[in-house]
N, C-alpha and C positions, 0 to 999 in steps of 0.2 A: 166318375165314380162307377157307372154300371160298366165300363170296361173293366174297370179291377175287378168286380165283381165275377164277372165272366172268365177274366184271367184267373184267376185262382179260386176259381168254384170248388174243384177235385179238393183242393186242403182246407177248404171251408166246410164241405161235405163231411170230411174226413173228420174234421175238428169235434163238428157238431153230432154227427154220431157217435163216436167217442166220446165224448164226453156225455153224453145223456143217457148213453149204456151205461158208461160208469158209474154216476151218480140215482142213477135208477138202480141199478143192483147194490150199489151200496148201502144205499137208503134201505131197500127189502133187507139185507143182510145186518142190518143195523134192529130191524123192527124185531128179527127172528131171535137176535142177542137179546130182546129187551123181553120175551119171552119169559127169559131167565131171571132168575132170583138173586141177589147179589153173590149171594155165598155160592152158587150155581152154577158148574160150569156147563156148556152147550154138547150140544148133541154130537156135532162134527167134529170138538175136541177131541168129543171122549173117544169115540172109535177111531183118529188117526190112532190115540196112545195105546187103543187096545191092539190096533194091528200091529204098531212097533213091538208092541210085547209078545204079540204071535209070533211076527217074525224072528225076533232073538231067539224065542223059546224053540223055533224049529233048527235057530244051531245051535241047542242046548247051551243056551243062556242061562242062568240062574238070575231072572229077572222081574221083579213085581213092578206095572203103574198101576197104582190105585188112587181111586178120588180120597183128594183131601179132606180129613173128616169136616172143617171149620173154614175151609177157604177156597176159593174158584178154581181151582187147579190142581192139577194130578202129579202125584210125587214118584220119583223113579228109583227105586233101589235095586240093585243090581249087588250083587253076593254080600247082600244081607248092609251094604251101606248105600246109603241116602246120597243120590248123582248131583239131581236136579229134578224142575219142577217143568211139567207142560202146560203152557196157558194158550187162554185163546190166539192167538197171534201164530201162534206154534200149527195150527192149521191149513196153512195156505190159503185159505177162501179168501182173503184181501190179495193175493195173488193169480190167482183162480181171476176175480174178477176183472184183474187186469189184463187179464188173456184174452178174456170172452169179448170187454169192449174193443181192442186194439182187433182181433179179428173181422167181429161186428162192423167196423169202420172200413172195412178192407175187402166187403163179401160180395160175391156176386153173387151167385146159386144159391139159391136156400138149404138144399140139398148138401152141396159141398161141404156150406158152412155148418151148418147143424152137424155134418160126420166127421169134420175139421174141430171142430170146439168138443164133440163128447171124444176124440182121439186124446185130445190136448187136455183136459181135464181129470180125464182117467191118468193120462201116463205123470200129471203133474201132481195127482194124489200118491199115484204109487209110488215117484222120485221123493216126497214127504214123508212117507212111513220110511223109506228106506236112509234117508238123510236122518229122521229122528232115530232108528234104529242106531245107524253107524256113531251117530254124533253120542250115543248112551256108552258105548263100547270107547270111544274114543274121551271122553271125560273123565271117565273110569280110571282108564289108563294113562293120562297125560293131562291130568287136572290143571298143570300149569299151564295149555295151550285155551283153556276154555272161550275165554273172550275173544280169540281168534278166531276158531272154530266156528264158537256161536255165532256169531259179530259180522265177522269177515269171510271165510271160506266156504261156509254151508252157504250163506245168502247167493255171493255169488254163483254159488252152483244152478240153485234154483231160477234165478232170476237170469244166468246166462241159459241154459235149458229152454226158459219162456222165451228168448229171446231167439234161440234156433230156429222154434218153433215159428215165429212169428217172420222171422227171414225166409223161412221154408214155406208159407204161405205166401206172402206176396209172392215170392217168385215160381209158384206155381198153381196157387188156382185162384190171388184174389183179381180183382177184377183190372187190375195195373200189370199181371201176369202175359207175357208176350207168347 
């Protein structure tokens, strides 16, 4: 037994940090949601929806999200008709944290890592506003592609993005880096 032990320490290691960063920020991230009032939506919603609607409006969009007067989510009209709605989920921060631990499990430098994770956090809020933005314009327009879109195409954008990032780390600064 302590031979396999030994054998496969590095993905044990790997395992068990991961997974305790995980379920540690998630839990935190869970506690921050329960903050919130049912009808309520959270903080980090609200300002992805407000920067999408920054964004638009700087290519002169004709675009409102405003909080739902009666329900947890922000509604999006766009020249004066009703798109769709942003909820929590619409966030990334359940993506976010899957970034932070998968690095986490991977670090060597504290340093590195702390300027590896706010790199990766920042450009992975801003690829979010910019995904909700396009995905408003692109609904808009082509309502019958929405569940594609929504579903299928923006995910993977995101979650391939996290995944560059995450190749681009081990192979150069996490601590398996040659």
């Amino acid at each position: 037994m302590k031979k396999y032990l030994v054998q496969f320490k590095p993905f044990l290691i790997f395992v068990s940090v991961f997974f305790l960063t995980y379920i540690v920020l998630t839990l935190l991230y869970k506690f921050y949601l329960n903050t919130y009032q049912a009808e309520e939506l959270d903080g980090a919603t609200m300002i992805a929806g407000q920067n999408a609607e920054q964004l638009l409006k700087l290519f002169n969009y004709d675009v409102i999200i405003q909080k739902s007067s009666q329900n947890p989510w922000q509604e999006i009209i766009l020249n004066g008709k009703f798109i769709a709605r942003i909820t929590e989920g619409c966030n990334a921060v359940s993506v976010m944290i899957l970034f932070v631990s998968f690095v986490s499990a991977f670090s060597r430098s504290l340093k590195k890592t702390v300027l590896f994770m706010l790199f990766g956090l920042i450009s992975i809020y801003l690829l979010n506003v910019i995904r909700i933005a396009i995905l408003i314009v692109l609904v808009y327009n082509f309502p019958q592609y929405t569940r594609f879109l929504h579903g299928t195409f923006f995910p993977l954008v995101i979650y391939g993005y996290v995944f560059i990032l995450w190749v681009f780390w081990i192979n150069r600064f996490s601590k398996y880096a040659k």
